[in-house]
C-alpha positions as CSV (number, residue, x, y, z in Angstrom):
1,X,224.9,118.3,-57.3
2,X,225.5,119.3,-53.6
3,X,229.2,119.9,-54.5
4,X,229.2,122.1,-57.5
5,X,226.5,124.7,-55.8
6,X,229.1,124.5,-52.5
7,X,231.9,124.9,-54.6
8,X,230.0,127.6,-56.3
9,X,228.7,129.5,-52.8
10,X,231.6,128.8,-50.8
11,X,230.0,126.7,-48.7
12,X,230.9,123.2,-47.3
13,X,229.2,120.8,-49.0
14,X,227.4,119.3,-45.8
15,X,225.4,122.9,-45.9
16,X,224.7,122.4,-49.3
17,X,223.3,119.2,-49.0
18,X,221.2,120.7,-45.9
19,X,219.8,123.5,-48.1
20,X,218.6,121.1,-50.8
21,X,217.1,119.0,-48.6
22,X,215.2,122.2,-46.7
23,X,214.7,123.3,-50.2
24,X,212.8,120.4,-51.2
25,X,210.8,119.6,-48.2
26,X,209.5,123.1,-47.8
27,X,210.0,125.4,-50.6
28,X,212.1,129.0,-51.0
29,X,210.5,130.1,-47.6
30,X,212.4,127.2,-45.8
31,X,216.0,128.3,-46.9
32,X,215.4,132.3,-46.8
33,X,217.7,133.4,-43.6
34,X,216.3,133.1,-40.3
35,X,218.1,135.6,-38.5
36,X,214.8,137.9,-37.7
37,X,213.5,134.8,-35.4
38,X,217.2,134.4,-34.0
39,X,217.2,134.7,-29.9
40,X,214.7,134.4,-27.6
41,X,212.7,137.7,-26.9
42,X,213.3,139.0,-23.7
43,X,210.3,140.1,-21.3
44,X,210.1,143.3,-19.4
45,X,209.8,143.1,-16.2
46,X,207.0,144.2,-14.0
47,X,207.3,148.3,-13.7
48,X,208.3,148.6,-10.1
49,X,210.5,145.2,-10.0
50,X,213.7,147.3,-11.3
51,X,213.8,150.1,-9.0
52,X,213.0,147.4,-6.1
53,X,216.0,145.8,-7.0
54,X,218.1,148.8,-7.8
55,X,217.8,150.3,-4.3
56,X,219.4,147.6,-2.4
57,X,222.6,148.2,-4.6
58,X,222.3,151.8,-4.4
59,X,222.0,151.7,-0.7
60,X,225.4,149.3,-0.6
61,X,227.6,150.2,-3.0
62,X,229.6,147.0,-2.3
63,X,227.5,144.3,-2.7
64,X,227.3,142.4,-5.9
65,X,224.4,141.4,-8.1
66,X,224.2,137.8,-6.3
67,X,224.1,139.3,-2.9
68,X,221.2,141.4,-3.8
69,X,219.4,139.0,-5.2
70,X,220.0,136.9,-1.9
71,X,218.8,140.4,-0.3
72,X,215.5,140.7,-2.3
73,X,214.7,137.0,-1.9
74,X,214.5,137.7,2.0
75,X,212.4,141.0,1.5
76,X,210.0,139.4,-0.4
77,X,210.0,136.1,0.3
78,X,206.9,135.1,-1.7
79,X,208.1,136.6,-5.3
80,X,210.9,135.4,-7.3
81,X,214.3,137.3,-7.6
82,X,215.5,138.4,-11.0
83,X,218.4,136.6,-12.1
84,X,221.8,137.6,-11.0
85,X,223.0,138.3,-14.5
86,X,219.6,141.2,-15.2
87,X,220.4,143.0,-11.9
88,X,224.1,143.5,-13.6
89,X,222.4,144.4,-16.3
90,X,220.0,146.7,-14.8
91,X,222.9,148.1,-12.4
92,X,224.5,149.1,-15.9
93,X,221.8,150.5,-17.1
94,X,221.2,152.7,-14.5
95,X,224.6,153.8,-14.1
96,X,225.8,152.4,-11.1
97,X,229.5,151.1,-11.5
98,X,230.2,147.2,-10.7
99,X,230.5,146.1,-7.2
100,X,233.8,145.4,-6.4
101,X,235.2,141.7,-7.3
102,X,236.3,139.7,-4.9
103,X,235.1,139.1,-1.1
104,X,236.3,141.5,2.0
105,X,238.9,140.4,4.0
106,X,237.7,138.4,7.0
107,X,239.4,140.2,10.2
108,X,242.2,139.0,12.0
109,X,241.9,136.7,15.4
110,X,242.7,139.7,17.5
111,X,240.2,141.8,15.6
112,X,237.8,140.0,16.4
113,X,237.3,140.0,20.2
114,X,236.3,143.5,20.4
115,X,237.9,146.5,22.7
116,X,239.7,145.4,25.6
117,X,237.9,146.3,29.0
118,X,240.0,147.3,32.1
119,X,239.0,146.8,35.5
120,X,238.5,143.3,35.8
């Protein structure tokens, strides 16, 4: 049976077996498509988290979303940062463009030490 109604649908024959056996445990509502329920809904986020966490970025162009999120976890210590993938998404949102990749360039040995000082 399972292979005539795949061969009929175009379906494999495994999901045809599946269907009859959702079929017959509960009914017409358990093989109707479940794509409505599909993906977890997301929650909004308290009111005055976003701009909080926009503001560091706006303030430093440069800095990406994990280094604001390290920067809002030492502001507020006590609350839990958004994740580093909804500040991106936020950034976007708000139309500020994506920090640049990569790292900055660590200075050279002789950058480091600072202006040379006479009269010593």
């Amino acid at each position: 049976m399972a292979p005539t109604i795949a061969a009929a649908l175009g379906l494999a024959s495994r999901t045809a077996r599946h269907l009859i056996r959702r079929f017959r445990q509960g009914g017409q509502a358990a093989v109707m498509p479940a794509s409505d329920r599909c993906g977890a809904a997301t929650p909004k986020p308290p009111e005055a988290l976003v701009p909080a966490a926009l503001s560091p970025r706006r303030e430093h162009p440069s800095w990406g979303a994990g280094l604001t999120r390290v920067m809002l976890r030492r502001r507020h210590p006590r609350q839990a940062p958004p994740a580093a993938r909804a500040l991106q998404r936020w950034s976007l949102w708000a139309g500020l463009a994506p920090a640049p990749a990569g790292r900055w360039p660590r200075p050279r040995a002789d950058e480091q030490r600072g202006p040379i000082r006479s009269g010593r």
